[in-house]
C-alpha positions as CSV (number, residue, x, y, z in Angstrom):
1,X,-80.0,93.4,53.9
2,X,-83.2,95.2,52.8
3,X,-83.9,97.1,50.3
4,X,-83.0,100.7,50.3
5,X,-85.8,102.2,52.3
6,X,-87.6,106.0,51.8
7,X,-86.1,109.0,53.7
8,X,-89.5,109.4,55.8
9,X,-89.3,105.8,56.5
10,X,-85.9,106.8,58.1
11,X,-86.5,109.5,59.5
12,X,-89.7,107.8,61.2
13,X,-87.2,104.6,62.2
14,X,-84.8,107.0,63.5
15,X,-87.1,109.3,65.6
16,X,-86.4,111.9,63.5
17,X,-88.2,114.8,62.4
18,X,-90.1,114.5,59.3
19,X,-88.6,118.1,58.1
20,X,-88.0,121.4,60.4
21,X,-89.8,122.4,63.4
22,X,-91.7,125.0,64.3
23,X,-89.5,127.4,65.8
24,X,-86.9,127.2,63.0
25,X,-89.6,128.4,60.8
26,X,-90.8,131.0,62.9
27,X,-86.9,132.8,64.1
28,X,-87.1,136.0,62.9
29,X,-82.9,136.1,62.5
30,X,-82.5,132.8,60.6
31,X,-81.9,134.6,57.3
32,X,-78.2,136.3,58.9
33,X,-76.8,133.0,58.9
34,X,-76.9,132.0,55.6
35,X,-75.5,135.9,55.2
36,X,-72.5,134.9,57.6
37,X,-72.2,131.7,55.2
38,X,-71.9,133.6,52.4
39,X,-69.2,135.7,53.8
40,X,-67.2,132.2,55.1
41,X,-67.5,131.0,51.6
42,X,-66.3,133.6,49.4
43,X,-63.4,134.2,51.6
44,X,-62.6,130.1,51.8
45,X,-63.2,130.1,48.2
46,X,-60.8,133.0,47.1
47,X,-58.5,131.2,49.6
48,X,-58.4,128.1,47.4
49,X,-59.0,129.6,44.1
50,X,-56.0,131.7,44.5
51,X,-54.0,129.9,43.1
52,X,-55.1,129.5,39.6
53,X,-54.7,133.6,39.5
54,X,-51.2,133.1,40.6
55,X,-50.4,130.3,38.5
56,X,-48.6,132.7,35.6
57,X,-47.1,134.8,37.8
58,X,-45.9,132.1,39.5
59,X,-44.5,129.7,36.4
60,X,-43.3,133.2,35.6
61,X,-40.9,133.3,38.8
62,X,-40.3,129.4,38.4
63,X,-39.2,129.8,34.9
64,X,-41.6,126.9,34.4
65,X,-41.7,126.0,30.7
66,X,-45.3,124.6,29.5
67,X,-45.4,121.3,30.5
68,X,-43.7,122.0,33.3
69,X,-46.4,124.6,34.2
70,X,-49.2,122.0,33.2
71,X,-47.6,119.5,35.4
72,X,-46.8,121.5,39.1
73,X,-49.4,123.9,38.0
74,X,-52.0,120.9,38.2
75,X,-50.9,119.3,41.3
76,X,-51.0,122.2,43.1
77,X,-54.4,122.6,42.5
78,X,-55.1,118.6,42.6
79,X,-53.3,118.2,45.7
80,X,-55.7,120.6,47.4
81,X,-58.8,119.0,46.1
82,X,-57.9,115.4,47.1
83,X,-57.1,116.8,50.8
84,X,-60.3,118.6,50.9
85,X,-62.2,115.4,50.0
86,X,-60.7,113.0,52.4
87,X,-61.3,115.5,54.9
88,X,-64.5,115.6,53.8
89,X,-65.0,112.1,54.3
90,X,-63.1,111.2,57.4
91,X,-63.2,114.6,59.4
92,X,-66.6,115.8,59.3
93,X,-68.1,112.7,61.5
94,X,-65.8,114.7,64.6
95,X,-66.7,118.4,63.3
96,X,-70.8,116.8,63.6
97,X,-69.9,115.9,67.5
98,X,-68.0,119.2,67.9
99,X,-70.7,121.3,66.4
100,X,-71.2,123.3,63.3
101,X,-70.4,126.7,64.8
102,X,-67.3,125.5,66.9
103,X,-66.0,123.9,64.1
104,X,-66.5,127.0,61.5
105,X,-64.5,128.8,64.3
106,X,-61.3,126.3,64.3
107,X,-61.1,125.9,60.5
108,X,-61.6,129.5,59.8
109,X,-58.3,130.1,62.0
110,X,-56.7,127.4,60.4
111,X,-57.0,127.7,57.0
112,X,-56.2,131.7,57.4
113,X,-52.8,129.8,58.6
114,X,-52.1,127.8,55.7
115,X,-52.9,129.9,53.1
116,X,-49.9,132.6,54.4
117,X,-48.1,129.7,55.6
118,X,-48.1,128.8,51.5
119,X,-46.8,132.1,50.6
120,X,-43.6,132.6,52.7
121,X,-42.2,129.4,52.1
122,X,-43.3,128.9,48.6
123,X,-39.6,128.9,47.1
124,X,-40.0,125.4,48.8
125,X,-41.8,123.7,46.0
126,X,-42.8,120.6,48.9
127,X,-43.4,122.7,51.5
128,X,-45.8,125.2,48.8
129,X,-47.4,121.6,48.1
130,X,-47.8,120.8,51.5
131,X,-49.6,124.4,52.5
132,X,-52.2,123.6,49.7
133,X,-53.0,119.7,51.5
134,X,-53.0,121.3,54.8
135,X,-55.8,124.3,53.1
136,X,-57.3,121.6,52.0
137,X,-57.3,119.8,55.1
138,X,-58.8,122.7,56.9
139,X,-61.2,123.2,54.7
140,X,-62.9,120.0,54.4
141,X,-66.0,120.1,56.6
142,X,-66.7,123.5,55.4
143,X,-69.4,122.6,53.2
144,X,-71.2,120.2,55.8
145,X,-71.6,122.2,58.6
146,X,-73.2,124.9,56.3
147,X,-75.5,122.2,55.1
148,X,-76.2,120.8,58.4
149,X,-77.0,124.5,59.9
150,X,-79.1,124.8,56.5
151,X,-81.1,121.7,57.3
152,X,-81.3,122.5,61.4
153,X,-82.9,126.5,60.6
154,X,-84.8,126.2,57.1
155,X,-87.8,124.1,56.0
156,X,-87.8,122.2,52.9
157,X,-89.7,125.0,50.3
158,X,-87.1,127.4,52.0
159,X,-83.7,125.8,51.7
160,X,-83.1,126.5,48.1
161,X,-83.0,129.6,48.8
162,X,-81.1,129.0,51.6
163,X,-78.1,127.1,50.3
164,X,-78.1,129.7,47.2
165,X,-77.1,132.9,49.5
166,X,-74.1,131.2,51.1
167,X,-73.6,129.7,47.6
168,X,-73.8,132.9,46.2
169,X,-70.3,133.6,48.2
170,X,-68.7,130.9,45.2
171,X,-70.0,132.8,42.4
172,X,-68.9,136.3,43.9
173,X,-65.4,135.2,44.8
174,X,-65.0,134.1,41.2
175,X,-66.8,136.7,40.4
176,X,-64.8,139.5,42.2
177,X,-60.9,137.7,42.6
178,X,-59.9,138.4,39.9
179,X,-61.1,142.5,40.2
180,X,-59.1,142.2,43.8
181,X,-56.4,139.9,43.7
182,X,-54.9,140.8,40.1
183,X,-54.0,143.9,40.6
184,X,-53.0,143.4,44.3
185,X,-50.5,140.1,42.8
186,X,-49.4,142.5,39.5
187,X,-48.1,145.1,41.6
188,X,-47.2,143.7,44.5
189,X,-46.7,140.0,44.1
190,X,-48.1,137.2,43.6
191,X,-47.8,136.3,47.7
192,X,-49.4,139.0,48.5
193,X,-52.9,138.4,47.8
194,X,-52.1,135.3,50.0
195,X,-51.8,137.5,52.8
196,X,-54.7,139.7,51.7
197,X,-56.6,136.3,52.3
198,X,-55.4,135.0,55.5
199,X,-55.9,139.1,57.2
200,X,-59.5,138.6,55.8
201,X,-60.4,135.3,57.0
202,X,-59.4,135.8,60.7
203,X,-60.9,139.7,60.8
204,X,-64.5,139.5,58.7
205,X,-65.1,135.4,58.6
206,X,-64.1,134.4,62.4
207,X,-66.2,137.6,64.4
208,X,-69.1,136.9,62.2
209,X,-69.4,133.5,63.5
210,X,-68.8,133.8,66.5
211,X,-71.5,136.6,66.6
212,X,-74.8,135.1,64.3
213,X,-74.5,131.7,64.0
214,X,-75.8,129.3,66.3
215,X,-76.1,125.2,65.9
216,X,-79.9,125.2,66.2
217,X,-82.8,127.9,66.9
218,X,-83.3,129.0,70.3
219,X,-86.7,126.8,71.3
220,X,-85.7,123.7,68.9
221,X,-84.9,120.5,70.5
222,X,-81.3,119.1,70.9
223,X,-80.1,115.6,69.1
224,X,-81.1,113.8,73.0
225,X,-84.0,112.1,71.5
226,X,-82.3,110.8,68.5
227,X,-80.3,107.0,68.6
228,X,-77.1,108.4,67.9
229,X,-75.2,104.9,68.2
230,X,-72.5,104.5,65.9
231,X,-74.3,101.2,64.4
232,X,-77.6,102.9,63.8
233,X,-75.7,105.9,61.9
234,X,-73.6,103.7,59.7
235,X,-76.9,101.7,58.8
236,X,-78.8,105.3,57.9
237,X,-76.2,106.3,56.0
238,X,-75.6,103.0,54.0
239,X,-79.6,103.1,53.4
240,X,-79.2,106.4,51.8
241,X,-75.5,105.8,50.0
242,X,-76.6,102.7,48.3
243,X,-80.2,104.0,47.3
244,X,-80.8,105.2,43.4
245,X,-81.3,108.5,44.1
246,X,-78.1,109.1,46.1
247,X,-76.2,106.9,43.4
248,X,-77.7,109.4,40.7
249,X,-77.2,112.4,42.9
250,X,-73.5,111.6,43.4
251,X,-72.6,111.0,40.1
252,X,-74.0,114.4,38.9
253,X,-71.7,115.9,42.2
254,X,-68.8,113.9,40.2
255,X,-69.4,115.4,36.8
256,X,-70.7,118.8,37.8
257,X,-67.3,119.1,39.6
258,X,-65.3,118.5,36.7
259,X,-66.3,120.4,34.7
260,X,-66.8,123.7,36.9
261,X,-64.0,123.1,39.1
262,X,-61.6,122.5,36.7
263,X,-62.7,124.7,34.0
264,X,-63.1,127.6,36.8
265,X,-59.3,126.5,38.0
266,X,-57.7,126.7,34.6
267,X,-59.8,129.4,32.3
268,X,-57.3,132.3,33.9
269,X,-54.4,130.1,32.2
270,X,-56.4,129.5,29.0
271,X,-57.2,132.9,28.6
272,X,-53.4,134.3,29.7
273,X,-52.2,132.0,27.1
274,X,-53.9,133.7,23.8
275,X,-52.1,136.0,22.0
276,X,-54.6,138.8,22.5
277,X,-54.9,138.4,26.2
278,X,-52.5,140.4,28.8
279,X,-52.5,139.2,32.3
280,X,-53.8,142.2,33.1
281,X,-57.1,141.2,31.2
282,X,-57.7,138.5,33.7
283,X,-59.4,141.0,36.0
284,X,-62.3,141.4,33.8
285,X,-62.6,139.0,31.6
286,X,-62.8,136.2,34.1
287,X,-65.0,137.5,36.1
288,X,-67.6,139.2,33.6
289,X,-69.2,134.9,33.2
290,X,-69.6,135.1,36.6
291,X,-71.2,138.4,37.7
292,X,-74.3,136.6,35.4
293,X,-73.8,133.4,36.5
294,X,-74.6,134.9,40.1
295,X,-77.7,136.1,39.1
296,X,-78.5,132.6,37.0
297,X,-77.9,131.1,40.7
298,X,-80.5,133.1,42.6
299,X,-83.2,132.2,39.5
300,X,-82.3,128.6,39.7
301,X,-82.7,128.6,43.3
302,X,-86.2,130.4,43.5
303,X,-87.4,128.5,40.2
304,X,-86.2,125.0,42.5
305,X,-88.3,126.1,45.4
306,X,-91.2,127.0,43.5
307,X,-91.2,123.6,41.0
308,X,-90.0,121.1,42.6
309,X,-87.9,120.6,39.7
310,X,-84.6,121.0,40.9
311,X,-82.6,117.8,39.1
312,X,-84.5,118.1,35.7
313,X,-83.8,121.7,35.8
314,X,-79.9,120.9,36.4
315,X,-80.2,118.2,33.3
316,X,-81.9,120.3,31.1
317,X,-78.8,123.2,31.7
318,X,-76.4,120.6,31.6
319,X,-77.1,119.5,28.0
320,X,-77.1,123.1,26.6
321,X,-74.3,123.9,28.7
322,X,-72.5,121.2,27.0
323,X,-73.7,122.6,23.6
324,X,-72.3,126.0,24.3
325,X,-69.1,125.2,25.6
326,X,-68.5,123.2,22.5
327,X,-69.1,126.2,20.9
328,X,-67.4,128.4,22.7
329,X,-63.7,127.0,22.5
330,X,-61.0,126.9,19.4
331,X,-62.8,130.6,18.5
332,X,-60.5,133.2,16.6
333,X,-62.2,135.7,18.4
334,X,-62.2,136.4,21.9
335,X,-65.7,137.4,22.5
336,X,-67.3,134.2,21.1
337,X,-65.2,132.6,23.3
338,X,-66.2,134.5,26.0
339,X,-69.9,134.7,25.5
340,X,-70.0,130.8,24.9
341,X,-68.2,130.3,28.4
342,X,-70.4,132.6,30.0
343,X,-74.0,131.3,28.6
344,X,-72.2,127.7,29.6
345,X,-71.4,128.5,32.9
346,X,-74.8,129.7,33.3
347,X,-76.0,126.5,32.3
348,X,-73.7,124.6,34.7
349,X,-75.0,127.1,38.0
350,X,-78.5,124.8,37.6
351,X,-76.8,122.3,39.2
352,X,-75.1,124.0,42.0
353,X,-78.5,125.9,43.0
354,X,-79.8,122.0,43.3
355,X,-77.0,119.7,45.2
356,X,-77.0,120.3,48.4
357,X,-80.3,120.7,49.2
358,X,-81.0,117.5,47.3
359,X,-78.5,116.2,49.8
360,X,-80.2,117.6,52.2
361,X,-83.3,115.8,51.7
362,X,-82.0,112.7,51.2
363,X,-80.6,112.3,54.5
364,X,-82.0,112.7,58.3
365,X,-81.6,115.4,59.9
366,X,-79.1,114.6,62.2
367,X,-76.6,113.0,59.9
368,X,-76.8,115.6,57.2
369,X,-73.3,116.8,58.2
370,X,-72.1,113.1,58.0
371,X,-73.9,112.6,54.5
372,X,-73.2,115.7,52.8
373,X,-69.6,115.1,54.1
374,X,-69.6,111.5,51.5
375,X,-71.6,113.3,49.3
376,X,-69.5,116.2,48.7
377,X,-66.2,114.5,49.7
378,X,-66.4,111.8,46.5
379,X,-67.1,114.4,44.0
380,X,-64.3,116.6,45.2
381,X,-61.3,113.7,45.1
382,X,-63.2,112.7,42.2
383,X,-64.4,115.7,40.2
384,X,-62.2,118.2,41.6
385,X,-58.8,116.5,41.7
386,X,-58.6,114.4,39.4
387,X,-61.5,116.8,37.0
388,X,-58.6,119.8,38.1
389,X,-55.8,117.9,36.6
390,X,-58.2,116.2,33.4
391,X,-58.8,119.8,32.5
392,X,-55.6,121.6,32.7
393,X,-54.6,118.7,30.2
394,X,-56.8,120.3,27.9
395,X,-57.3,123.8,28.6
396,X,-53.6,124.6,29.8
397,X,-52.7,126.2,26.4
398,X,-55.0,128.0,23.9
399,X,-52.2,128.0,21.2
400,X,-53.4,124.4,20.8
401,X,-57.0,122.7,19.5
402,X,-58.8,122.4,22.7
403,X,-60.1,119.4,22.1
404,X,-63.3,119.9,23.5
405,X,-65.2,116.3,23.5
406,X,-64.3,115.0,26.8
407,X,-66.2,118.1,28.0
408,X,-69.7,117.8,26.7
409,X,-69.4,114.0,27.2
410,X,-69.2,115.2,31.0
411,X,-72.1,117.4,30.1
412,X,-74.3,114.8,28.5
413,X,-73.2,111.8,31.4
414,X,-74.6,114.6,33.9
415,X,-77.9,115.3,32.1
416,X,-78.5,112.0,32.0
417,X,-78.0,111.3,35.7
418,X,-80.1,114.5,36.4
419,X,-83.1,113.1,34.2
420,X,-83.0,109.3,36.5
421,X,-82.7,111.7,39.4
422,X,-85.9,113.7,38.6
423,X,-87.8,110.1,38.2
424,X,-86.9,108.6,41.7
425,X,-87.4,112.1,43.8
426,X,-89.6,114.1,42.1
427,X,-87.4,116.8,44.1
């Protein structure tokens, strides 16, 4: 087979459009749907991070001893990421045919479903584990039909800033869960701010869809002209998959996911576990890293736009995120600890203000769904599940060295991707 050819020399092969086109660029309302996004994915993502603010409440009610909170406390949240991955991967090629809109309708309803599905018959502990592969079932093509409405509405100097509002909805339900959904679960349950979720989902996420969003802008031209043959989209997307830059790209996706996925899952049980932490303290304390890693977010996004630096922005944070964080753990006092997980997660946010729309350019237009689908997929069964249960081996206790080497290795391995990145795309 050929060598691994350029994404204009795809696009050109392909008959698609080299970028946006006019009318997408010119739609006065484009900038509501990134909005709606935003909305969809800080409700999605309190509905899967949920669980990690549970988690003590819930080995609590278990009478789950350490271990055996480390172990069902771990699958629970693995379990979900593998799901969402393989869904990823296998589900968004019939969400692409359905349509992004349609499909943000259906898995809007369903994950609502599962997530209070979880909570009533969470004294089953396989039926609990079940709810959370169903969520993350539901979820999986989540991410790649915001992508592909991204890529079908925005230009390429735009779509930074683009991806980093719906983005933004990550950061503010890490951010803001554990202000709502600790108090709600300390006074009235843990299941409870299951519920909360599911009510939200189906009365703020599901109207707002089916209101702004819409699969392409008004004058813009459908997929007709494109050769949308299965044979032709497998080759695209095996020209893109086995390039450098994907290769590079991915393996950033991998690490990145590791460590902010699984440190995001299992700080609430790192911190409950010191002796100068209450539960209570969760509300505050793990969301403080986060109101400024928000802010880092929207920086990172507008500095990418601007430069044309986005991957050797990400490896430059990644390295000093690793530095910090190896700073910031086996600390005596609490606020070193917290200031070095803040500054690190900071760090870290480089990278998410960069992925998708470097997955964005690497593939064609129409089979950005289908790409960022792979893309996002591997790095979730890879970074999230097995990252999710990697970390809570480490981090599940802070009465214990956290042995904090495995970390910035992830750290460095990332930087060092992001710099071979930067040389193939210039992007």
């Amino acid at each position: 087979m050929s060598a691994p050819q350029t994404s204009a020399a795809q696009n050109a092969k392909l008959k698609v459009p080299a970028g946006n086109t006019t009318p997408s660029a010119q739609h006065p309302g484009r900038w509501k749907i990134p909005l709606v996004l935003m909305v969809t994915m800080y409700i999605g993502y309190l509905d899967r991070m949920n669980i990690s603010l549970a988690l003590p409440l819930i080995a609590e009610e278990m009478q789950w001893s350490l271990s055996d909170k480390q172990y069902y406390g771990g699958l629970l949240m693995s379990c979900f990421y593998m799901a969402y991955g393989l869904a990823n991967l296998f589900l968004t090629p019939f969400a692409a045919r359905l349509g992004p809109r349609k499909s943000l309708l259906i898995i809007i309803v369903l994950w609502s479903v599962f997530t209070s599905l979880g909570a009533v018959f969470s004294h089953l502990l396989l039926v609990f584990i079940a709810s959370r592969i169903l969520l993350g079932i539901s979820e999986g093509t989540h991410v790649p039909m915001m992508n592909q409405l991204t890529k079908n509405w925005f230009s390429d100097n735009e779509r930074s800033r683009a991806t980093g509002i719906w983005m933004a909805g990550l950061f503010m339900a890490i951010l803001t869960g554990p202000l709502l959904l600790v108090p709600v679960m300390h006074h009235f349950g843990w299941r409870s701010g299951f519920h909360l979720l599911a009510i939200a989902g189906l009365i703020l996420s599901l109207p707002l869809v089916y209101l702004f969003v819409k699969d392409h802008p008004p004058k813009q031209d459908d997929h007709s002209d494109f050769d949308n043959s299965s044979q032709q989209q497998r080759y695209a997307l095996w020209q893109v998959v086995r390039s450098p830059a994907y290769i590079a790209a991915q393996c950033m996706g991998v690490f990145n996911n590791m460590l902010a996925v699984g440190i995001s899952n299992w700080m609430p049980s790192y911190l409950s576990s010191r002796d100068d932490v209450e539960y209570s303290d969760l509300a505050y304390l793990n969301a403080v890293p986060y109101a400024f890693s928000l802010l880092a977010l929207f920086a990172f996004t507008w500095i990418g736009d601007k430069t044309s630096r986005r991957a050797l922005n990400a490896a430059i944070c990644f390295f000093l995120g690793g530095l910090t964080l190896f700073l910031s753990f086996n600390q005596e006092s609490l606020m070193v600890t917290m200031l070095g997980f803040t500054l690190g997660v900071c760090c870290i946010t480089a990278f998410t203000a960069c992925e998708h729309p470097v997955v964005q350019r690497l593939f064609p237009q129409h089979l950005v769904a289908q790409g960022s689908g792979i893309f996002n997929g591997t790095a979730m069964i890879l970074g999230g599940g097995l990252g999710t249960f990697l970390v809570g081996q480490i981090m599940a206790d802070s009465n214990f060295q956290v042995n904090i080497w495995p970390l910035f290795f992830l750290c460095v391995a990332a930087s060092i991707s992001g710099v071979f990145l930067h040389k193939i795309i210039r992007f």
